[in-house]
BAVO-491808 format. One record per residue (C-alpha): x, y, z; residue in three letters. Coordinates in pm, whole numbers, plus 32768, in hexadecimal, padded with zeros to 4 digits. Layout:
# residues N
XYZala ...
# end
This chain:
# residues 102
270B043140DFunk 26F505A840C3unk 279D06693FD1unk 285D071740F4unk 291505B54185unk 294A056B3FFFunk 2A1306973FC7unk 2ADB069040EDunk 2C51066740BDunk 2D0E05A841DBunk 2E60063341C1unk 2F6F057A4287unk 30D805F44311unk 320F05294377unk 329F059644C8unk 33EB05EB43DFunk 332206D34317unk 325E07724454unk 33B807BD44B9unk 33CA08CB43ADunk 351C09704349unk 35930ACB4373unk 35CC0B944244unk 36170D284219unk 360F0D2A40D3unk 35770CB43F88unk 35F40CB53E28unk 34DA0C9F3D52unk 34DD0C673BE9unk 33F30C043AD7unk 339D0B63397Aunk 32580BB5389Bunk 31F20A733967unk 32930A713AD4unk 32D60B263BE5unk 33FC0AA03CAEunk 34330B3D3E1Dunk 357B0AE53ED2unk 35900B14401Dunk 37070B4640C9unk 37690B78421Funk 387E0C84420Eunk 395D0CA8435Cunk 3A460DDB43B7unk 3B8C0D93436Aunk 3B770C6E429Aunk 3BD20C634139unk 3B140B504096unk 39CF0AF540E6unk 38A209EC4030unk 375909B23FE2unk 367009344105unk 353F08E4402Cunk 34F8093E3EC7unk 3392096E3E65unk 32E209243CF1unk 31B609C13CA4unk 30E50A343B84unk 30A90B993B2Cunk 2F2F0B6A3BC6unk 2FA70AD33D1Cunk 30990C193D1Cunk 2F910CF23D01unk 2EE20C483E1Cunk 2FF10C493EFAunk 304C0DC03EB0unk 2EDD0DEF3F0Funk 2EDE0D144038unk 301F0DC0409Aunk 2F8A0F1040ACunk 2E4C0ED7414Eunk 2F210E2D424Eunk 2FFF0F5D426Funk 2EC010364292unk 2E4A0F4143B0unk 2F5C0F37446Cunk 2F9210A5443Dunk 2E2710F744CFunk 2E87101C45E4unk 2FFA108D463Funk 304C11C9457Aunk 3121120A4477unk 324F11584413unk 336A121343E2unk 33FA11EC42C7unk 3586121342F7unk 363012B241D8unk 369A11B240A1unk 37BB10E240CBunk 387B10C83F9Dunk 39300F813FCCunk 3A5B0F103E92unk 39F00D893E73unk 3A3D0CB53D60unk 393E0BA73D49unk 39870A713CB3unk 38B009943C0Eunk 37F109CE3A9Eunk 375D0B073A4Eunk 35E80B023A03unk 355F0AE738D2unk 34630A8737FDunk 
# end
């Protein structure tokens, strides 16, 4: 076997999790050993809304996907132009759940 077929990863999907959800915006918080990003799909009009899919990850996996986030930006950006960036939206949430911490 070569050392390229003994590193490969096979990385599998369900059809519920090709699916995907629709989020437009994430909470993120953070411990000295996690990152936790929560993403919410927030509709017009509607007062209470909850988290799609919360994500875990270590301070190192952040960093990647920060990384992996931009360059993707960048990409797209070369290929489409830029993305607007609409002016911040301060929303008044209260957001249930435990606060992070170490």
């Amino acid at each position: 076997m070569s050392e390229q077929v003994q590193n490969q990863l096979n990385i599998e999907i369900s059809e519920e999790v090709a699916e995907g959800q629709y989020a437009n915006l994430a909470i993120i918080t953070h411990s000295h050993a996690e990152f936790v990003v929560d993403f919410v799909s927030v509709m017009p009009g509607t007062p209470k809304s909850k988290v799609k899919s919360r994500i875990i990850l270590t301070p190192q996996h952040a960093k990647r996907l920060l990384n992996a986030l931009a360059d993707n930006v960048n990409k797209f950006e070369d290929a489409h132009g830029n993305i607007k960036d609409f002016e911040e939206v301060q929303i008044p949430f209260q957001f249930g759940g435990p606060a992070a911490q170490a």
